[in-house]
C-alpha positions in Angstrom: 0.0 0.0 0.0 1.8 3.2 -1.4 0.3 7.4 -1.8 -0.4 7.2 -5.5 0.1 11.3 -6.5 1.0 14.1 -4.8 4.3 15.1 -2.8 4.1 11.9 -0.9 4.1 10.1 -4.0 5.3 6.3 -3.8 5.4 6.4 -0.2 5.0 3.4 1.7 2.1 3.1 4.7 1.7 0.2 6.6 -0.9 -2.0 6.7 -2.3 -4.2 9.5 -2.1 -8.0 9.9 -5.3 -9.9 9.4 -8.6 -8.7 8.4 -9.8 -6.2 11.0 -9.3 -3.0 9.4 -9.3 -3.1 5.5 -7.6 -0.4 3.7 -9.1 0.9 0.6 -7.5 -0.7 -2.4 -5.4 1.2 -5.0 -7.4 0.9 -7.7 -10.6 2.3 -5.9 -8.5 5.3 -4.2 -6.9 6.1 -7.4 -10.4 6.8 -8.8 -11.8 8.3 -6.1 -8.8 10.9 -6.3 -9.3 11.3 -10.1 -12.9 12.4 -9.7 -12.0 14.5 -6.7 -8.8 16.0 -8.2 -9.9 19.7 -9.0 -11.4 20.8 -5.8 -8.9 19.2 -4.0 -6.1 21.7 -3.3 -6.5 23.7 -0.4 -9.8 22.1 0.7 -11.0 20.5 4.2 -11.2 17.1 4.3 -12.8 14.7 7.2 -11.8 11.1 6.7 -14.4 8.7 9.3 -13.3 5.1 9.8 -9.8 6.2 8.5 -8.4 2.5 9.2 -4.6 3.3 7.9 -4.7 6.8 7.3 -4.2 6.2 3.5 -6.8 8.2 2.2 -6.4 11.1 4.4 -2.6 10.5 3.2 -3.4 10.7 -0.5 -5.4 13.9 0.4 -2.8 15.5 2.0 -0.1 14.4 -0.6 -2.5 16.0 -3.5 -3.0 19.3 -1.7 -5.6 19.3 1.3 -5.5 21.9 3.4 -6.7 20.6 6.9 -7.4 16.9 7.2 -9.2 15.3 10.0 -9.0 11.8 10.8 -11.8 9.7 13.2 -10.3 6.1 14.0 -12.0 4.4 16.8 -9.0 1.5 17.2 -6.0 2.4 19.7 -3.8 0.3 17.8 -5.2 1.9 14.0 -4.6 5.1 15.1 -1.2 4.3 16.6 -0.3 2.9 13.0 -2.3 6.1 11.3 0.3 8.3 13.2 3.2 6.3 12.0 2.0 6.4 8.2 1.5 10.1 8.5 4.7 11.1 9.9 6.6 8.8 7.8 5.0 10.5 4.3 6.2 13.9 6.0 1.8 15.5 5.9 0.8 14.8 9.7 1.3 18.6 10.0 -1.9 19.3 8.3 -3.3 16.5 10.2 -5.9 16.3 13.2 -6.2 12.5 14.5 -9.0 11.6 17.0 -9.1 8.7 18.7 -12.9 8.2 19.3 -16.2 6.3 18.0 -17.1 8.1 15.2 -20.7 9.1 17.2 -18.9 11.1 19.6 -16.5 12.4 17.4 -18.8 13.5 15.2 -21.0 15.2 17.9 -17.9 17.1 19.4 -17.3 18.5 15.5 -20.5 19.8 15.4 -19.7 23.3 17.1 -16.6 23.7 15.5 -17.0 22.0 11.9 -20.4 22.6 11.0 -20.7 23.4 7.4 -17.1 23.8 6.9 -16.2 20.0 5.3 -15.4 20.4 1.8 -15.2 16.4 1.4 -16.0 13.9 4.0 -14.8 10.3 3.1 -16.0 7.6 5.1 -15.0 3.7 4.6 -17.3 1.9 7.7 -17.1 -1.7 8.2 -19.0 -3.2 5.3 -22.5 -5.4 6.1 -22.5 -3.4 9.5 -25.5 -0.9 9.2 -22.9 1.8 9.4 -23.4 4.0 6.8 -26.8 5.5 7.4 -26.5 6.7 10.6 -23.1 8.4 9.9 -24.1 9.9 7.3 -26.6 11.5 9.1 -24.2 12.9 11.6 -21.4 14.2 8.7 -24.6 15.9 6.8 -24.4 19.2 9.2 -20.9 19.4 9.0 -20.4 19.4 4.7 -19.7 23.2 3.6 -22.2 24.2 0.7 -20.7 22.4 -2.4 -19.4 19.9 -0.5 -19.2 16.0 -1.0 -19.7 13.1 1.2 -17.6 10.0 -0.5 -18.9 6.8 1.2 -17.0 3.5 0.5 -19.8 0.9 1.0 -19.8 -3.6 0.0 -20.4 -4.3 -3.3 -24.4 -5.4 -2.6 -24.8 -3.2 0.1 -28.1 -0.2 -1.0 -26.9 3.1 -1.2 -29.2 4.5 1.9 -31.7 7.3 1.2 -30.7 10.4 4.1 -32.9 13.4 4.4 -30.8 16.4 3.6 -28.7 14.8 0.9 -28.7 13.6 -2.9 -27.3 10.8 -4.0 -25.6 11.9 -7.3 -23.0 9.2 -8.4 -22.1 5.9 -7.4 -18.8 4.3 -8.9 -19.1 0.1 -8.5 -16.1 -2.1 -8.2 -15.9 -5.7 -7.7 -16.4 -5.6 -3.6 -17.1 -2.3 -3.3 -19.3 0.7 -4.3 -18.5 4.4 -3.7 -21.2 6.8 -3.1 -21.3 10.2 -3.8 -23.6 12.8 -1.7 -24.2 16.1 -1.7 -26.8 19.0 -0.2 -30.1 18.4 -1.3 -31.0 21.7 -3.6 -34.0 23.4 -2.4 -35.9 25.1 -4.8 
């Protein structure tokens, strides 16, 4: 597992033993990063479930501004800290060490409406994804995106507030792509 682009480029993050935490393949980051590319530079970024740290890495390395990084695991976030320091970006980086409810929550005063991307890779088949995605809703700045890395046969779930716009399928997983419902 390397940083794809940016001026981390080809560095090296760990990568856990065993199957607990499941870092986002290359193939699926690299076109996530593609689509994301132009509003990248400068922008700030909240990364839930961060796992490794490799997507708020990649960020970084292509020009985030601010990154913030939710990891519930002790031992995750201990390797997160590593993989950022080693790729030279953890000085644009915030790591918390919390469940991603009461992370979330604290954000709210703080954050709200000043995301310009939230990614957010939750255990897959685990009913996740709705319920964070209502808490990360509040805190996405106007023309922001919420990226969420879901299973393969797992339903893109309907959240009041935002508009499912895109969804990118691979063979195990699907990303989908949220934004601000438009009132009219």
């Amino acid at each position: 597992m390397r940083v794809i682009a940016g001026t981390a480029r080809g560095c090296k993050l760990e990568a856990p033993e065993g199957l607990f935490t499941r870092p986002t393949a290359d193939r699926i980051k690299e076109t996530l990063f593609n689509i994301i590319a132009a509003d990248l530079p400068g922008c700030v970024f909240l990364d839930v479930f961060s796992g490794t740290g490799a997507i708020a890495a990649e960020a970084l390395s292509r020009g985030a501004g601010e990154v913030l990084l939710i990891e519930n695991d002790a031992a995750a976030a201990k390797m997160i800290a590593r993989n950022l320091a080693h790729c030279s970006v953890s000085e644009r980086a915030r790591l918390i060490t919390k469940d991603y409810t009461e992370a979330l929550a604290s954000l709210q005063a703080a954050y709200n409406n000043k995301f310009d991307f939230i990614f957010m890779d939750p255990p897959y088949h685990k009913n996740f994804t709705a319920r964070a995605l209502e808490l990360v809703a509040p805190l996405l700045a106007d023309g922001g995106k919420i990226i969420a890395e879901v299973g393969a046969k797992e339903e893109a779930p309907i959240v009041p507030g935002l508009t499912l716009y895109r969804e990118k399928k691979f063979a195990a997983a699907t990303l989908l792509f949220y934004r601000k419902e438009e009132i009219l």
